[in-house]
C-alpha positions as CSV (number, residue, x, y, z in Angstrom):
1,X,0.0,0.0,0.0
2,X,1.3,3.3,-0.6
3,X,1.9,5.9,1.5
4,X,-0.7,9.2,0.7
5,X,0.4,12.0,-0.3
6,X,0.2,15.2,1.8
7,X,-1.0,18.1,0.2
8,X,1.3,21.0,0.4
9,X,-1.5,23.2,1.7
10,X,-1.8,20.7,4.5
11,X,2.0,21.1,5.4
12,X,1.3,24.9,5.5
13,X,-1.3,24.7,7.9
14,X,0.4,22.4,10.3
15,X,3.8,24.8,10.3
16,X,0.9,27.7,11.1
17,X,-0.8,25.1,13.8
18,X,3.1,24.7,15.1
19,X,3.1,28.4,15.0
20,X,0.2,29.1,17.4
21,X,1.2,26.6,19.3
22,X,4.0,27.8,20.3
23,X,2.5,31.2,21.2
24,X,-0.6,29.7,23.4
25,X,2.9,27.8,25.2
26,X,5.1,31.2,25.1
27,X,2.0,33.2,26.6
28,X,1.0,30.4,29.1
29,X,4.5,30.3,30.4
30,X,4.4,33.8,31.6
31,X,1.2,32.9,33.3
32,X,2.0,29.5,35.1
33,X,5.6,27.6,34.0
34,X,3.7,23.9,34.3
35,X,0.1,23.3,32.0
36,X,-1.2,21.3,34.6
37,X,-1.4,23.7,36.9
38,X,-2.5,25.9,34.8
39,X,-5.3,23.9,33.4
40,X,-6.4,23.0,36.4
41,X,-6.6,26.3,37.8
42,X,-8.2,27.7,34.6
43,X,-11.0,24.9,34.5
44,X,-9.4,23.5,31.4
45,X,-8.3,19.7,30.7
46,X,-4.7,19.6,30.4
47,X,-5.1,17.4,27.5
48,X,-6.4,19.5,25.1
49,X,-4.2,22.2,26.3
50,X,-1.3,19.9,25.8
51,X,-2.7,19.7,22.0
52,X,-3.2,22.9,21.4
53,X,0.6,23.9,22.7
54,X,1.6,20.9,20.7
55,X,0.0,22.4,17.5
56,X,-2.4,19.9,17.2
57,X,-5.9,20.2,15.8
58,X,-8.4,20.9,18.8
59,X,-11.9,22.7,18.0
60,X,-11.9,26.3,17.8
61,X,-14.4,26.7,20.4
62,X,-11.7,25.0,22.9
63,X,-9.1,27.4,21.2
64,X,-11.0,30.8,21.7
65,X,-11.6,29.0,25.4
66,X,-8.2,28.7,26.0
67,X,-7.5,32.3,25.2
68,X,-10.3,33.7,27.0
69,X,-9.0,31.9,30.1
70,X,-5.4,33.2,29.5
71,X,-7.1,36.8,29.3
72,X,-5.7,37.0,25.6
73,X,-8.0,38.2,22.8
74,X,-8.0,37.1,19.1
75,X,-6.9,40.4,17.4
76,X,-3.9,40.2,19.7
77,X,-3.2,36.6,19.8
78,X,-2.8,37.2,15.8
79,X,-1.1,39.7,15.7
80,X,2.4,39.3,14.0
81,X,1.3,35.6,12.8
């Protein structure tokens, strides 16, 4: 069986997903050094915050969460991405 190709627009959008990922983690950081904690002090599961700071696909609704809880807005999460 062959392997399937990945569409190049697919790469794209998992270096963006990387991208943001890395932000949520950069900005999180600043608030609490260990996810746990901070998920369970936020009312999040640590899980899905795990994915999201792993660049993983999670649903937007648990993404906007996650921001909301972090105090972060869209316009400025996006800003400079």
């Amino acid at each position: 069986m062959k392997p399937k190709k990945v569409p190049e627009s697919f790469t794209e959008a998992n270096t963006k997903l990387a991208q943001i990922g890395e932000k949520v983690r950069m900005l999180r950081k600043g608030l609490s050094p260990n996810y746990e904690n901070f998920a369970a002090n936020s009312n999040l599961n640590k899980v899905t915050l795990n994915k999201i700071e792993r660049g993983e696909n999670v649903s937007m609704r648990l993404f906007v969460l996650t921001l909301q809880k972090m105090g972060i807005s869209l316009e400025n999460f996006f800003k400079g991405l």
